[in-house]
N, C-alpha and C positions, 0 to 999 in steps of 0.2 A: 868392158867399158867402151863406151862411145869418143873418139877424140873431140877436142876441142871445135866450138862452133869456128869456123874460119870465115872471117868478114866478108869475103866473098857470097856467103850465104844471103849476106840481108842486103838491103838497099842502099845506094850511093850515097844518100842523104844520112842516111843514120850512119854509114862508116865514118862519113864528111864531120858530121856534129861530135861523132864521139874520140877521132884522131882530134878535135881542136878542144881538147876537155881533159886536160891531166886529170882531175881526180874522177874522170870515169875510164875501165875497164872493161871490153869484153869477153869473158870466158864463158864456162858450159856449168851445167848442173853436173858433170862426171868430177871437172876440179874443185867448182865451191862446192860441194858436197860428195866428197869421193866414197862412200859407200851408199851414193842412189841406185832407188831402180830406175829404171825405164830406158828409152832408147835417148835421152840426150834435150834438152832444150837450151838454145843460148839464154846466159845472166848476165846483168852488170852487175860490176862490182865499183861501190863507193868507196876512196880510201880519202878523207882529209882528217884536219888537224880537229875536228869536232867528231867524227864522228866515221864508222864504218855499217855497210847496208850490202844485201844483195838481192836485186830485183830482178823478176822474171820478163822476159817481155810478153808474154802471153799472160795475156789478163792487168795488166801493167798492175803487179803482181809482189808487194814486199815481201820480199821474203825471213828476212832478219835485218834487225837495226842492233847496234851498242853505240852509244855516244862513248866519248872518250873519258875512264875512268870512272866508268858504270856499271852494272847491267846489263844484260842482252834483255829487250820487252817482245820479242817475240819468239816462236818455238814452231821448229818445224819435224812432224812425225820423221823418223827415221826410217819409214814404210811409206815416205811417200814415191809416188810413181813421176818421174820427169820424164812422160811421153807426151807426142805433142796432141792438144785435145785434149786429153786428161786434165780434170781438175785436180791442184795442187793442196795436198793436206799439209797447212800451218801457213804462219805469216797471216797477210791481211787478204784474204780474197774478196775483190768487188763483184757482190751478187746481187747482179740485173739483167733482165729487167722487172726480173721479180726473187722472190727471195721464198725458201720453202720450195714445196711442192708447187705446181702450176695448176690457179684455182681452175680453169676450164678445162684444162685436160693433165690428167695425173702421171702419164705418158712422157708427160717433157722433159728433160731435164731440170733433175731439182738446182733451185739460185739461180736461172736462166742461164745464159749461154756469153753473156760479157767477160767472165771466166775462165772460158776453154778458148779464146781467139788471143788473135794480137792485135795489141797496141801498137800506135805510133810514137816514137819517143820528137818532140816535134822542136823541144828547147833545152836547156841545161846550163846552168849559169853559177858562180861559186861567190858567196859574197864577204866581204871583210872577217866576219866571224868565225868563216870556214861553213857554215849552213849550206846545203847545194840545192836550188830550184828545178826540180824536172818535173817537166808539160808533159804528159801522155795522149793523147783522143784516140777514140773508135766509134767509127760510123758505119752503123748499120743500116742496110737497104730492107726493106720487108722482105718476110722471107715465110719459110714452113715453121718458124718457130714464133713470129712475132707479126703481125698485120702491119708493124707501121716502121715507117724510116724514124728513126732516132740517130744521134748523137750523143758523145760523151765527152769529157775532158777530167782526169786528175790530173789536180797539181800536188805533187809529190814535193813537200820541204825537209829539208832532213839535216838536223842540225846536233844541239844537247836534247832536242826533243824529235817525233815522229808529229807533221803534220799533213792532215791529207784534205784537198778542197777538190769535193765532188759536185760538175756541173750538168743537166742532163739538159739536153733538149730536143724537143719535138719538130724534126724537119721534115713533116707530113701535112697534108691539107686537113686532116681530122684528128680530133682531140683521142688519148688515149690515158690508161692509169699503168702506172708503174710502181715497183715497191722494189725497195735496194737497202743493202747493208754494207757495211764493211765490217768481215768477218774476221773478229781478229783471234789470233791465239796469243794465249800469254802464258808463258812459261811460269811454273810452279815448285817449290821447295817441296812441301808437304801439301798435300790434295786435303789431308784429316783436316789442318790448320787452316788453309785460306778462307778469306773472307769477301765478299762482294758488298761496300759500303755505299750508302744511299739512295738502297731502295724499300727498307725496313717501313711500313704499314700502307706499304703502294701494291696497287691492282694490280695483275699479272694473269697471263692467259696461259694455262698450261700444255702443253703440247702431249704429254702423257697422259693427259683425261681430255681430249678430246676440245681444246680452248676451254675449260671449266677456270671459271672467271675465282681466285681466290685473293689473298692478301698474303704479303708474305711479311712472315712472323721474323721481328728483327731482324739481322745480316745474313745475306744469302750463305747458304755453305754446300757441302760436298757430299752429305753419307752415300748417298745412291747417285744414280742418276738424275742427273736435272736437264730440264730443257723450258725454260719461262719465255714467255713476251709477256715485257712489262710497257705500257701502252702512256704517253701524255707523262713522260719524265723530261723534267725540263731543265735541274740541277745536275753538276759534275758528280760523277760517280767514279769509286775509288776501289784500289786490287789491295789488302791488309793481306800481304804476305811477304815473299824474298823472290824477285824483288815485289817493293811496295810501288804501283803505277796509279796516276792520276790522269783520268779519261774527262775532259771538256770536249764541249762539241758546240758548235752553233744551227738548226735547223733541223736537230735528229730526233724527233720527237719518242724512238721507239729504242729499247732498249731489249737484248734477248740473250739469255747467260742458258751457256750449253756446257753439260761435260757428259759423255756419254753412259759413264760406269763401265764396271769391268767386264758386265757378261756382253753389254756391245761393243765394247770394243775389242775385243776377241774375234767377233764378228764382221768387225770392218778392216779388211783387208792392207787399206793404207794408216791403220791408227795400228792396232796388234795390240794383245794380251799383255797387262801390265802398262801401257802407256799412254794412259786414262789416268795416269798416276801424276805425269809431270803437265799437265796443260791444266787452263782453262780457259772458253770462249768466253769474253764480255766482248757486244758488239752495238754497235748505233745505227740508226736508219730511218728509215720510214717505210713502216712492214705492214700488214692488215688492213684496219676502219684507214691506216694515217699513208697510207701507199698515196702519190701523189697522183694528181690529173694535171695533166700537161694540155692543154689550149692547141691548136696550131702555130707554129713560131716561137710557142713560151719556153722558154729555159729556167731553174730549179735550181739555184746553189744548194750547199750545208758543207760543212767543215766540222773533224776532227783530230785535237790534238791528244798526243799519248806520251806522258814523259813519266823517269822514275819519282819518287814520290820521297824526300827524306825521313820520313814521320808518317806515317795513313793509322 
């Protein structure tokens, strides 16, 4: 094991912000998850009277949420790698500036590269309720992976619920398109049982025929492997299992439900054989035809929230 990240490591301002912040913490991926791999990344950890969280700084990166006397709504592989650069399997990764494979060159890294860096943690503030507000941004210069300067900003609210407001914008002289998710995992009782509610007789592009444009027949489920983009969904959509989660969102027009099946996940080194069993991906964005075009100057909210569900 790697020791703990010592605050020396990161920057004056974020030791500053997070010494005047009781209910944040900094430790390592060795303690909030003492049988990781990799060589170590600093986490916070959330503790208030609503709610506990642990977020990665790279990638400003949830990694698990429980509000208090709930559920845990996210799931993070027990194979994943906390080395720095590496993307993290589970929790909610933000993937931009595109999402998938990278349509002009297949080379790139898949879900772009907003994933594998760090964030700035830039505010954090705790309010009556015990909900805590944390500002992340990354700003990216053009570079070998992307032609244009952009910006980003999550605001991470974290209360009885998970909510996340993602703003992009384009601080270049030339307009560009982008497509982002937030890729969430949701932890599962039984994979045979769960259900994905409210996308039953809506279009979906299939990623295992090639985008072959079909309908999906009543509530999504689990036998094999799935992997949908469902395109121009505009109502909440719901997890009918243990726990039961209710996913609202505002400006996400794209919706894509993953679970790998068993013979890939076998195959993917940070998922492993058997634990294809306890997740599933429901994610919101704006992916594909609905990836945005960004102006020069123009910034791009959308927001989503993820809370347990008493009834789905």
């Amino acid at each position: 094991m790697s020791p703990a990240v010592p605050h020396s490591t990161l920057n004056d301002d974020l030791n500053t912000l997070i010494a005047g912040c009781d209910f944040l913490e900094l430790t390592s991926s060795d303690q909030a998850f003492p049988d990781s791999n990799g060589s170590g990344l600093p986490i916070l950890r959330v503790n208030t009277a609503a709610c506990n969280a642990l977020i990665a700084l790279q990638g400003a990166h949830l990694l698990s949420f429980q509000a208090k006397n709930a559920q845990p709504l996210l799931w993070v592989s027990p194979n994943c790698d906390f080395t720095p650069g590496v993307a993290l399997r589970g929790g909610i990764p933000v993937c931009l500036p595109w999402f998938g494979p990278n349509a002009l060159d297949p080379k790139k890294p898949k879900h772009g590269f907003a994933r594998n860096r760090d964030w700035q943690l830039s505010d954090a503030a705790i309010a009556a309720d015990g909900s805590v507000k944390l500002v992340f941004s990354f700003n990216s210069p053009a570079n070998e992976l992307f032609d244009f300067n952009f910006a980003a900003q999550l605001i991470m609210t974290l209360g009885k619920a998970i909510k996340l407001d993602i703003t992009i914008t384009n601080t270049d002289t030339r307009a560009f398109d982008c497509s982002w998710v937030l890729h969430s995992y949701h932890p599962v009782n039984s994979l045979q049982d769960v259900r994905v509610l409210g996308l039953a007789n809506k279009t979906y592009l299939d990623n295992l025929e090639s985008h072959a444009a079909k309908t999906q027949q009543g509530d999504v489920n689990f036998p094999a492997e799935v992997d949908r983009v469902f395109p121009g969904v505009q109502n909440a959509i719901a997890i009918a299992g243990s726990p039961s989660i209710q996913i609202n969102h505002h400006n996400c027009p794209s919706v894509v439900v993953w679970n790998p099946g068993a013979t890939n996940a076998a195959k993917i080194a940070d998922i492993g054989a058997g634990n294809e069993q306890h997740y599933i991906c429901v994610e919101r964005g704006a992916v594909l035809a609905e990836k945005w075009n960004l102006a020069a100057g123009e910034s791009k909210s959308a927001w989503v929230e993820i809370k347990e569900a008493t009834k789905v």
